[in-house]
C-alpha positions as CSV (number, residue, x, y, z in Angstrom):
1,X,5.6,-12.8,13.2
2,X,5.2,-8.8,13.3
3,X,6.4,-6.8,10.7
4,X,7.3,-3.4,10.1
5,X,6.0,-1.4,7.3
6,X,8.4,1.5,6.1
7,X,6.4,4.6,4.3
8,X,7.6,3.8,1.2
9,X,4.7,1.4,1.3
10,X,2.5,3.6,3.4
11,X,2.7,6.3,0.6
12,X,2.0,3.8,-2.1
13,X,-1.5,3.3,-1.0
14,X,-2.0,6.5,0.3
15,X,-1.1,8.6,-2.3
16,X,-3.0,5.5,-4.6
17,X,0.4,5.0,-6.7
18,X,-1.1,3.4,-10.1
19,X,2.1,1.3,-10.2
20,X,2.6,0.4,-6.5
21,X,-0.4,0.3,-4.3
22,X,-1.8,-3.2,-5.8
23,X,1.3,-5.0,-5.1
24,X,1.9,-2.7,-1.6
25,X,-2.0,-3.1,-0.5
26,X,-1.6,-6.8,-0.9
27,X,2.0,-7.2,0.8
28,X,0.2,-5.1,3.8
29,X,-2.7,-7.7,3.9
30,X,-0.5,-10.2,4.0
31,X,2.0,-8.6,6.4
32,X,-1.8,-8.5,8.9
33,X,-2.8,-12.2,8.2
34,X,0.9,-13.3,10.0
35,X,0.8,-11.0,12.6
36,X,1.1,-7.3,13.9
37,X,1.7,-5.0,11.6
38,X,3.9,-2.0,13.1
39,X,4.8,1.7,12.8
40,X,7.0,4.3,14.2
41,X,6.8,7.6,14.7
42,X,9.8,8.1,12.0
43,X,7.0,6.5,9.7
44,X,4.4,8.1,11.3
45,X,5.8,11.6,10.2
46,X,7.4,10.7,7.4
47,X,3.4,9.4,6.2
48,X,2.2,12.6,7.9
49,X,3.4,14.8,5.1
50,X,0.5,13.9,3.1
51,X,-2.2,15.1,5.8
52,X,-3.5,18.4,6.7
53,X,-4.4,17.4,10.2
54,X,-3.6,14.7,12.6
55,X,-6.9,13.3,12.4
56,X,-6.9,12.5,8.8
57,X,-3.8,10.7,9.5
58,X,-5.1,8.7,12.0
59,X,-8.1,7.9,10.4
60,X,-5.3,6.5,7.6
61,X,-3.1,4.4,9.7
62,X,-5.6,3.3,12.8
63,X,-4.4,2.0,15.6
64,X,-6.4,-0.8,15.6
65,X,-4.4,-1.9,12.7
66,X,-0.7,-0.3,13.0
67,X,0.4,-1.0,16.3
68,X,2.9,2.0,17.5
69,X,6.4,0.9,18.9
70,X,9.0,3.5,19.9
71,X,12.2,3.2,18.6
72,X,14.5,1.0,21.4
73,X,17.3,2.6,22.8
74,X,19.5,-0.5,20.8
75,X,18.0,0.5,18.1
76,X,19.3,4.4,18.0
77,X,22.7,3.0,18.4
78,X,22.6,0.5,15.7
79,X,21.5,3.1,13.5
80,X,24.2,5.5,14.4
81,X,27.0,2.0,14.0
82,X,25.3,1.7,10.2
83,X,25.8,5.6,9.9
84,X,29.1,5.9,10.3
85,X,29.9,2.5,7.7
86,X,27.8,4.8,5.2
87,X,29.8,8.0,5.9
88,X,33.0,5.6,5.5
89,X,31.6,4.4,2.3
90,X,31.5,8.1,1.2
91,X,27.7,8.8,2.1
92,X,27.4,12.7,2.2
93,X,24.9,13.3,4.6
94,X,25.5,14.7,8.0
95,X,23.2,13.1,10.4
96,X,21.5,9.9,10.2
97,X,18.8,9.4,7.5
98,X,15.1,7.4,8.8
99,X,16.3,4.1,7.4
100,X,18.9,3.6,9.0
101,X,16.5,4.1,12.9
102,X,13.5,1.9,10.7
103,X,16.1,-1.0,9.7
104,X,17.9,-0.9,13.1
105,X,14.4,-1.2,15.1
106,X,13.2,-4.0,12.5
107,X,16.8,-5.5,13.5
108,X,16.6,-5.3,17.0
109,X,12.9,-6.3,17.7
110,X,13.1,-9.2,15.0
111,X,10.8,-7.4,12.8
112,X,10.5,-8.5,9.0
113,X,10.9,-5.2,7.3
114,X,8.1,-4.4,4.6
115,X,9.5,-2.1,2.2
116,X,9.6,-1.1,-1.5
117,X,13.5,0.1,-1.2
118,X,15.6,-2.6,0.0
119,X,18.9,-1.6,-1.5
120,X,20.1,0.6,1.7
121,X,18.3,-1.7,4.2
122,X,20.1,-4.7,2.8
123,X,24.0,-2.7,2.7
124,X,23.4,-1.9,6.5
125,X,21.2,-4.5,7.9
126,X,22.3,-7.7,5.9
127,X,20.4,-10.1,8.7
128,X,17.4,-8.8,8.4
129,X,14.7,-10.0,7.2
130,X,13.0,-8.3,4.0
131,X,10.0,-8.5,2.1
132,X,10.4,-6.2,-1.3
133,X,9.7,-6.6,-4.8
């Protein structure tokens, strides 16, 4: 099983978040004893916001650990199909937001998504597979 880890649990432990990174730390371990544990580089620079150089991020998320998968071309276009339901719905933004690329490649590639904000994955990606709180 391979799951993909969205940055809102990244951040958690990065940023030592007194009432997350426990319960993210341990969902992570867990998400490592099943299987790969993987990142994209939506996450990747979403996580890199915290860094001053790309070596401190590195050293953060090593590749020995967070395997790197680009986003599949399926992916992109399920993201842009669950963009337009969410401007139907009334959703103001004007291009598509990083969850909806992160669901759509945890959709596509079977992923289990690990993630501390399921609300918008589950609207737009009701199949797939979620661990939250």
């Amino acid at each position: 099983m391979s799951t993909l880890v969205d940055t809102s649990v990244l951040l958690d432990l990065l940023d030592e978040d007194e009432e997350w990174m426990e319960w993210s730390a341990s969902m992570l371990t867990h998400a490592a004893e099943r299987g790969r544990v993987v990142i994209t580089q939506l996450i990747y620079a979403e996580a890199s916001v915290t860094f001053d150089t790309i070596e401190e991020l590195e050293e953060a998320l090593p590749v020995a650990f967070f395997v790197r998968e680009p986003l599949p071309w399926q992916a992109a276009f399920l993201a842009g199909k669950a963009f337009a339901t969410y401007r139907r719905r009334g959703g103001s933004h004007r291009s598509p937001l990083p969850d909806f690329y992160i669901g759509a490649h945890a959709a596509i590639a079977g992923h289990t998504l690990l993630t501390r904000d399921p609300n918008r994955y589950r609207s737009y990606f009701p199949k797939l597979r979620i661990i939250a709180p």
